[in-house]
C-alpha positions as CSV (number, residue, x, y, z in Angstrom):
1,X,45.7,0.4,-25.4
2,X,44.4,-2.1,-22.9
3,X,43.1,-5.6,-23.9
4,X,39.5,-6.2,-22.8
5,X,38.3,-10.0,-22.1
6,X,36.7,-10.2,-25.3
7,X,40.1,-9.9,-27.0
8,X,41.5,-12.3,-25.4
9,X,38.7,-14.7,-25.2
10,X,40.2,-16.8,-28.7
11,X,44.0,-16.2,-27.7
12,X,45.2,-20.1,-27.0
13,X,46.1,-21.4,-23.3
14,X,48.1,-24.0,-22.7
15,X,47.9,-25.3,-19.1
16,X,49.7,-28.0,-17.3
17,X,47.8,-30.1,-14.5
18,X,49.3,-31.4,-11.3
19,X,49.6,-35.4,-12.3
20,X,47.2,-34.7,-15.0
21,X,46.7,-33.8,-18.8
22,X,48.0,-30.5,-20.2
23,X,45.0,-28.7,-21.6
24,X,45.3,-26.5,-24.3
25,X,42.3,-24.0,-25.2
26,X,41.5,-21.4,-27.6
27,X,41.4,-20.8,-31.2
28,X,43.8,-22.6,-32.5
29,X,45.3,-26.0,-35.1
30,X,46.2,-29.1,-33.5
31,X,47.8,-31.7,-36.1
32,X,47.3,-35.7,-34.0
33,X,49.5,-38.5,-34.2
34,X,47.5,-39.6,-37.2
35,X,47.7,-36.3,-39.1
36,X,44.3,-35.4,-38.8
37,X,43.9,-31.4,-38.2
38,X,41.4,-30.2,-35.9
39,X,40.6,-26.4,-36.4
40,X,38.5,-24.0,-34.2
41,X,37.7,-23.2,-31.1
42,X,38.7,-26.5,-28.6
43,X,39.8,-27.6,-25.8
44,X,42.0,-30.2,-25.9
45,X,43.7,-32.6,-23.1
46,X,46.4,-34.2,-24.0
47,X,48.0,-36.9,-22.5
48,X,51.5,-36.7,-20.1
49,X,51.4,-39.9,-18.3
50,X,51.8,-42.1,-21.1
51,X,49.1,-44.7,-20.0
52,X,46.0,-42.9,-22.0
53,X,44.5,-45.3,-25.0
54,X,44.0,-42.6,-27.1
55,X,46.7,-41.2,-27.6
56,X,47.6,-38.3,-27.8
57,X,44.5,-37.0,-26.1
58,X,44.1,-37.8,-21.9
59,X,41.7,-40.5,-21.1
60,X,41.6,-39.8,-17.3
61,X,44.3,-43.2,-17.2
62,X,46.5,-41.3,-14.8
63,X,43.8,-41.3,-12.1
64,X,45.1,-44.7,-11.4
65,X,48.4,-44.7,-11.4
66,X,50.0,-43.6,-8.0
67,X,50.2,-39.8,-6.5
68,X,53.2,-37.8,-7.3
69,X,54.3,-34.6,-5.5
């Protein structure tokens, strides 16, 4: 049987951005650093640079750190 969009619409992603945040969107449970559980349908950046002030989520921080290839 083949999966329409509509079937897939709530399935979780999980993608990774060139010197940016990986995003993760869907239907899903995410658990923070604090324990707090956020249920639903989201989409969430977290953070991969390390700079971002709120933790674990991306705060755009690595727009000013220098370019990577």
């Amino acid at each position: 049987m083949a999966e329409t969009e509509d079937s897939n619409k709530n399935t979780p992603e999980v993608r990774i951005m060139h010197n940016g945040p990986l995003i993760l969107k869907g239907n899903f449970s995410f658990r923070d650093s604090s324990g707090k559980i956020i249920t639903g349908e989201q989409e969430i950046l977290l953070c991969r640079c390390g700079e971002s002030k709120n933790k674990p989520f991306c705060d755009c921080s690595h727009k000013t750190l220098p370019v990577t290839d």
